[in-house]
C-alpha positions as CSV (number, residue, x, y, z in Angstrom):
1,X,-24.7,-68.7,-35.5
2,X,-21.8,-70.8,-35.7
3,X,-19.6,-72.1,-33.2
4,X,-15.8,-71.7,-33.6
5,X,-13.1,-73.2,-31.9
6,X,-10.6,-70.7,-32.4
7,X,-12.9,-67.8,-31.4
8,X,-14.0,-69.6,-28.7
9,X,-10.5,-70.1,-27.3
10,X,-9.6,-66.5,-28.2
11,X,-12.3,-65.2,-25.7
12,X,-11.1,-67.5,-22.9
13,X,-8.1,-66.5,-23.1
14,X,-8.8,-63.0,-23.3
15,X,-10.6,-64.0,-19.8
16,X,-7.9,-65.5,-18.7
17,X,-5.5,-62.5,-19.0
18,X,-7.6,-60.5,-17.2
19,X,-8.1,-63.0,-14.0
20,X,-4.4,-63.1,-14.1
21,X,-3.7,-59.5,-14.5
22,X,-6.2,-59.1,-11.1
23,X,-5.3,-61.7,-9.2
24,X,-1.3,-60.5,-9.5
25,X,-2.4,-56.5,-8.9
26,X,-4.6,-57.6,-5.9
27,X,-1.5,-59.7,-4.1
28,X,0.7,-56.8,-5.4
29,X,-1.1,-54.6,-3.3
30,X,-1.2,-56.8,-0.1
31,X,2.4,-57.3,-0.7
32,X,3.0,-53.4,-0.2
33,X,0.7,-53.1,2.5
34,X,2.7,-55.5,4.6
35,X,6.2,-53.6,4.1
36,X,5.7,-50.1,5.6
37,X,2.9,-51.5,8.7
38,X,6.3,-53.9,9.3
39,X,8.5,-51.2,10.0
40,X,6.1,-49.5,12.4
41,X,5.5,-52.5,14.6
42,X,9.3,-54.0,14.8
43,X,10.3,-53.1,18.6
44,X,8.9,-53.6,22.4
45,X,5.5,-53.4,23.1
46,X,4.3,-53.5,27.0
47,X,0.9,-52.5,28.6
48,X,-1.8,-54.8,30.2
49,X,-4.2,-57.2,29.4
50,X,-7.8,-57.8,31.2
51,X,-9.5,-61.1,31.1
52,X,-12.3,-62.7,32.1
53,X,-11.1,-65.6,33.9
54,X,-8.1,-64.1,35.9
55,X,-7.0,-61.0,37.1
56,X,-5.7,-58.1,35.1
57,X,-1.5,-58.1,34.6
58,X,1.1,-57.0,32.4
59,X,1.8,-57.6,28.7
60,X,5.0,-57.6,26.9
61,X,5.5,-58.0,22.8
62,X,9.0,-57.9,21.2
63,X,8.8,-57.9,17.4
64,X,11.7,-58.5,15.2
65,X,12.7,-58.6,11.3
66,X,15.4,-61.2,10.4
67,X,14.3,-62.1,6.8
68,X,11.0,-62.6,7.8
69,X,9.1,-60.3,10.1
70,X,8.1,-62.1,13.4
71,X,7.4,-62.1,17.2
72,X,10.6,-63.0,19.2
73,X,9.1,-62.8,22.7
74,X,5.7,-62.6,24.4
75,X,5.8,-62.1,28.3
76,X,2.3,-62.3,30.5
77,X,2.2,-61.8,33.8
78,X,0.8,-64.6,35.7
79,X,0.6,-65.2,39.0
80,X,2.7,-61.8,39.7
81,X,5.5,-62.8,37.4
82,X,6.1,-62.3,33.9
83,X,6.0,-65.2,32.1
84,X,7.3,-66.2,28.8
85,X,5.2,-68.2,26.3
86,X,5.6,-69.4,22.8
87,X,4.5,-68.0,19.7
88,X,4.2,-69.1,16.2
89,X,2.4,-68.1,13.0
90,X,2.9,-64.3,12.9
91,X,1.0,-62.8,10.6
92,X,0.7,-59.0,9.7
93,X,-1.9,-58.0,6.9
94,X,-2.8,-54.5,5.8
95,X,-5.7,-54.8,8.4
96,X,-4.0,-56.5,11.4
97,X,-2.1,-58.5,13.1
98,X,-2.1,-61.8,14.6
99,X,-0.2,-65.1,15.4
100,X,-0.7,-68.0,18.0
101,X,0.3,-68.7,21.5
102,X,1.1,-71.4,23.4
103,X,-0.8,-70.6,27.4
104,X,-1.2,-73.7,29.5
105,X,-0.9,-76.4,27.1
106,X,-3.2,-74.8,24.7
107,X,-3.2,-73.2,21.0
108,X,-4.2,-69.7,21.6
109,X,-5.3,-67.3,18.7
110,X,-4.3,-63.7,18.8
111,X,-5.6,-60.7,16.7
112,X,-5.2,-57.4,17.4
113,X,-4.8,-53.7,15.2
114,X,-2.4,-51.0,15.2
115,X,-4.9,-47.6,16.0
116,X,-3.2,-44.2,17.0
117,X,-0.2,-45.3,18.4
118,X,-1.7,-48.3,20.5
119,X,-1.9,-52.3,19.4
120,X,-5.2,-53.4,20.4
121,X,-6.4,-56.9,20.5
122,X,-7.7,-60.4,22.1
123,X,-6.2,-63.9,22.8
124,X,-8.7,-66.0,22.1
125,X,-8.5,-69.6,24.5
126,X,-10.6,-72.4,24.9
127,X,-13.6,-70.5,26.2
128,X,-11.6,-67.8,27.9
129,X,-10.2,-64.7,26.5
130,X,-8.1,-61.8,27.1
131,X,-8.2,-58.2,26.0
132,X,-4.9,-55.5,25.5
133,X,-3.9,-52.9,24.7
134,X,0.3,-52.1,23.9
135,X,2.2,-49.2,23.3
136,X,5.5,-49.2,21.8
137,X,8.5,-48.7,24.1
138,X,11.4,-49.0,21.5
């Protein structure tokens, strides 16, 4: 059998094409995903959290959509009083959501799902963690 160069180029780039062709259909369908899950989580989410190094208190999540969807405002209550913390790195996937928060001086990661009507999740900080649960309010 003898080896050609041009065959040999045709069948990589047959290869190719078909990487290419997956690769765009896959993020395609991520890219749709993300749209209509969007639409169902801009608004006010409130309900409580439990952890297992503080008592149980109140949670508050107001997602927006500028030209990017993100979270505008995350209240805890701590200490009795709702507290406002940063957040950064929204992300919403077809699967779930999740960003980071900023809770006494550390980098906190949050994931959490959208099931039935409810957004349910963990903050995940330093060796602590909190659970919630949210339902939308507006």
């Amino acid at each position: 059998m003898r080896f050609s160069v041009s065959r040999f180029l045709q069948v990589v780039t047959v290869i190719a094409l078909a990487v290419t062709s997956r690769v765009a259909a896959a993020q395609s369908t991520a890219k749709a995903a993300t749209p209509d899950s969007a639409k169902v989580l801009i608004g006010t989410w409130e309900g409580t959290y439990t952890s297992d190094h503080a008592d149980p208190g109140g949670m508050k999540l107001v997602i927006a959509k500028d030209s990017v969807l993100k979270a505008t405002a995350l209240s805890i209550a701590i200490g009795g009083e709702m507290q406002s913390l940063p957040v950064h790195d929204f992300v919403v996937t077809a699967n779930d959501i999740s960003w980071i928060q900023e809770t006494m001086g550390m980098s906190c990661q949050a994931t959490a799902v959208l099931k039935s009507g409810q957004m349910k999740g963990a903050v995940v900080c330093g060796h602590g963690q909190i659970s919630f649960t949210l339902s939308k309010r507006s």
